[in-house]
C-alpha positions in Angstrom: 81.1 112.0 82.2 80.1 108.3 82.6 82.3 106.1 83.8 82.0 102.1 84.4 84.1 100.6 86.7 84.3 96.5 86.0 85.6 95.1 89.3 84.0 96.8 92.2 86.1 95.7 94.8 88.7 97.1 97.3 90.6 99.5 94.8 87.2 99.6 92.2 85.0 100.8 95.5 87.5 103.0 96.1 87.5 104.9 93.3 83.9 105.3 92.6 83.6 106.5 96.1 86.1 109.3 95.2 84.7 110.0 92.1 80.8 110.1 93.5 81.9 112.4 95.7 84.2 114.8 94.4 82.6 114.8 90.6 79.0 114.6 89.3 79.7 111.6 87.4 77.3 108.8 86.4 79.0 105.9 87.6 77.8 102.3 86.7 80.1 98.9 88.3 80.2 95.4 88.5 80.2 92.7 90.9 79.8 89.0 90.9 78.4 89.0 94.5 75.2 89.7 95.1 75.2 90.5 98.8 77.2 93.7 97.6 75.2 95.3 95.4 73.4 97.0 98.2 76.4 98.6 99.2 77.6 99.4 95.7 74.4 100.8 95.0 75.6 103.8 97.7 78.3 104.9 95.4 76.9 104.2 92.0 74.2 104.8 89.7 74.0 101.9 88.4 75.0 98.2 89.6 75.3 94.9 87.2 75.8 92.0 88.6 77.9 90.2 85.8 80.8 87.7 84.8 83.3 89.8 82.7 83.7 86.8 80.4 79.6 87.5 80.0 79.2 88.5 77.0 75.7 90.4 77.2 76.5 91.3 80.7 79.7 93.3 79.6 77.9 95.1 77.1 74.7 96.2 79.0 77.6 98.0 80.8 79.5 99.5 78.2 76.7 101.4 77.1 77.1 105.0 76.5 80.1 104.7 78.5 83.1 107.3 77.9 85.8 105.6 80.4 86.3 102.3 81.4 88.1 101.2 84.6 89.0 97.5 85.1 90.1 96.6 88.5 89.1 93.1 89.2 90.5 90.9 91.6 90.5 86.8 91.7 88.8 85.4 94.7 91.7 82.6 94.3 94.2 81.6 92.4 92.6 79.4 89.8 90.0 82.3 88.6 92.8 84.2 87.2 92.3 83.0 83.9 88.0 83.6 84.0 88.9 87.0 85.9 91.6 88.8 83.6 91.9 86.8 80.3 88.7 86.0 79.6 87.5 89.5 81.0 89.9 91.2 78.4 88.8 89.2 75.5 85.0 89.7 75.9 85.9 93.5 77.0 88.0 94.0 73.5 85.4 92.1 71.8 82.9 94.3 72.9 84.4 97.6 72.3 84.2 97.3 68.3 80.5 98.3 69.1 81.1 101.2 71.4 83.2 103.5 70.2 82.5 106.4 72.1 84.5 105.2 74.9 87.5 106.9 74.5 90.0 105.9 77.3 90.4 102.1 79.5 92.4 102.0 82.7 93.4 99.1 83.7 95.2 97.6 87.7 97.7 95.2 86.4 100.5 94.2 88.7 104.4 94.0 89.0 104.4 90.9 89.3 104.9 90.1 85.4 108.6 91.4 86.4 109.2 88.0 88.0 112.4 87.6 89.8 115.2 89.9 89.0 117.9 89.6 91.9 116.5 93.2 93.1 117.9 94.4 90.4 115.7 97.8 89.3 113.4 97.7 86.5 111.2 100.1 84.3 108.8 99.8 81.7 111.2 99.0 78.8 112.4 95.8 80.4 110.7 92.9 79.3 108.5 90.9 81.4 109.0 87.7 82.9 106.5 86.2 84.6 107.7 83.7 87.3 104.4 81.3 87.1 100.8 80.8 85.5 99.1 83.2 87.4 101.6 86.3 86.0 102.1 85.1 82.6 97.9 85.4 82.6 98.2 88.9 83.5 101.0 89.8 80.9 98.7 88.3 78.5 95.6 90.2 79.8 97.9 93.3 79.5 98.7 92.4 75.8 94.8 91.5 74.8 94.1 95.3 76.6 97.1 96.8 74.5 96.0 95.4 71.4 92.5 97.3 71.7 93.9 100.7 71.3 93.4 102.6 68.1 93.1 106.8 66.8 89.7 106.3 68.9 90.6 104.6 72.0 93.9 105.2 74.7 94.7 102.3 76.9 96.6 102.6 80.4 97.7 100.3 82.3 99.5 100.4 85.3 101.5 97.9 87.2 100.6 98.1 91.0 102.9 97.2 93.4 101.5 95.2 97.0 98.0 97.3 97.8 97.7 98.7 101.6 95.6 101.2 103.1 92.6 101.4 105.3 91.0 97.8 105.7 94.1 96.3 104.6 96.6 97.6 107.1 100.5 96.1 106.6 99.8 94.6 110.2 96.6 92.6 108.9 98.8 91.3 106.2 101.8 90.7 108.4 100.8 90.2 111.8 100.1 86.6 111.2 104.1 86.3 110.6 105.0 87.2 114.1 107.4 85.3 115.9 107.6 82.5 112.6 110.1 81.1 110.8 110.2 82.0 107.2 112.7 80.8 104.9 115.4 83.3 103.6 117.3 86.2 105.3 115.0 88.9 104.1 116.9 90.4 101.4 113.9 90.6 98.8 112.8 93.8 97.9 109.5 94.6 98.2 107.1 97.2 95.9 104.4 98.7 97.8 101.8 101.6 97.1 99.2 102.9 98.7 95.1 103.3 98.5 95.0 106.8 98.2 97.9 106.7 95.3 96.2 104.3 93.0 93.1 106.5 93.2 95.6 109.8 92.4 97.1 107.9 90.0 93.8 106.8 88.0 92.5 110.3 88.6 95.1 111.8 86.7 95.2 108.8 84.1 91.8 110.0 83.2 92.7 113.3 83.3 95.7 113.8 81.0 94.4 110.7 79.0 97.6 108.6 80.0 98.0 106.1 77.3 100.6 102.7 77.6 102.4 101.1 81.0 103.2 102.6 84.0 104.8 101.0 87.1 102.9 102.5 90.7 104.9 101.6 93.4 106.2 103.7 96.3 109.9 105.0 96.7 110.4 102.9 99.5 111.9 100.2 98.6 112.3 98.5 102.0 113.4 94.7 101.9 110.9 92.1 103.2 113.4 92.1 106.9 112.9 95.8 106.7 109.5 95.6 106.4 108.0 93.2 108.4 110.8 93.8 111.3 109.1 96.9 111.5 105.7 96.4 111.1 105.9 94.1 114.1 108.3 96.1 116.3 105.8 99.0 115.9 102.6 97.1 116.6 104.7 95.2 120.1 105.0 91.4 118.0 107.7 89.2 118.1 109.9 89.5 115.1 110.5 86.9 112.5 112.8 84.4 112.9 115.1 84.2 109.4 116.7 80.9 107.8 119.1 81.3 105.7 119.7 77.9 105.3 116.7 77.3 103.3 115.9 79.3 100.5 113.2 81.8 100.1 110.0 80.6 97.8 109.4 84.4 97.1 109.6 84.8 93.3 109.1 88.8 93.0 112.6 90.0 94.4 112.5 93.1 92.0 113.2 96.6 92.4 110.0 98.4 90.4 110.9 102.4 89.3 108.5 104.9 89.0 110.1 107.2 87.3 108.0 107.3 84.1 104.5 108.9 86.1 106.6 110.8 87.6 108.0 112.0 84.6 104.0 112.3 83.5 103.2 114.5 86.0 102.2 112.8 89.5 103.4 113.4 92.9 102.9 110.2 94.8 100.8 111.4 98.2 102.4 108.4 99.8 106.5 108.4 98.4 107.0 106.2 101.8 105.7 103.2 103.6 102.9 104.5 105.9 103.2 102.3 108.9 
């Protein structure tokens, strides 16, 4: 099977380490850094360095491709228009030509939720993105969605915050110690793990998964939960709360995941690994 992943970064490097190494697929990825492609070339026959809003670039790697993973990542906030929209148009674009591929994956995020009072949601509620940088996502999921045909499944799932080795929770919280934040913590929080997102994208491409899934853990915790803990286990000093001022935090959703579950997949990971 060949398989191109377009995005090679933490969750894209991921995966085509797991797949070199526990399939005999030909692998081909992306980057837009150069000083990676050495280490990229480790886990993948073949390296591009491209834009996805490149045009040519995009299809030099779509040939003779039968899967298509798309997992990039902006490097700051005002890419995510070049990064996901533009990346989705000139990937649809380019499909008319290649119609052996048969099946794009693609990491969307939660986020497109917005803020719903923690109260649950699923895959039937409709989105409402809280800012630019979601409503670009929702729209890249839309662009993606509106490439499917008899030929061609698309799955997309909505990932909850990303941890695992390299990004510990105490990298991503242990700058918090002993701060202020605004609030009293009561947010909840949607995590998932490394090693679920690739066992979810395994078996996407395995049972041919086709339409949205939420992945996100059964944890659940709320952001005092969290963090309280992630500090009290690594010997920080908790965060200080203020309820007086009002938390800036705009994703205060609870995300189910009852759907892949319903598919088929036992998370590795159901709670928070600390």
């Amino acid at each position: 099977m060949n398989i191109a992943i377009i995005g090679c970064g933490y969750v894209g490097y991921a995966l085509a380490r797991y797949w070199q190494q526990n399939h005999n697929f030909v692998l081909t990825v992306t980057t837009t850094t150069p000083e990676r492609i050495p280490t990229l070339e480790n886990v993948a026959h073949k390296v591009i360095l491209t834009r996805g809003n490149d045009l040519e670039g995009l299809k030099s790697v779509l040939q003779n491709q039968d899967v298509v993973l798309l997992s990039m990542g902006a490097k700051n906030g005002n890419a995510y228009e070049e990064t996901y929209l533009e990346t989705a148009k000139t990937l649809v674009t380019s499909l008319r030509q290649f119609t052996n591929i048969r099946h794009l994956i693609y990491t969307s995020s939660y986020s497109v939720y917005g803020d719903r009072n923690g109260v649950w949601v699923d895959e039937e509620t409709p989105p409402a993105p809280p800012n630019r940088n979601a409503q670009i996502l929702r729209k890249t999921e839309e662009v993606l969605l509106g490439a499917e045909n008899e030929n061609l499944r698309v799955c997309i799932f909505r990932l909850g915050g990303i941890y695992g080795p390299g990004r510990e929770l105490i990298k991503i919280f242990g700058r918090v110690a002993g701060a202020t934040r605004p609030g009293n913590g009561d947010e909840i929080t949607n995590w998932i793990h490394l090693d679920d997102i690739i066992g979810a994208v395994e078996f996407a491409r395995l049972h041919r998964l086709q339409g949205i899934y939420n992945l996100v853990d059964d944890a659940h915790l709320t952001s005092r939960e969290l963090i309280d803990h992630v500090l009290t286990k690594n010997n920080l000093p908790t965060v200080i709360w203020d309820a007086a001022n009002k938390s800036n935090r705009s994703y205060n959703t609870w995300v189910s995941n009852q759907k892949l579950k319903d598919a088929g997949y036992q998370l590795l990971h159901p709670q928070i690994m600390f």
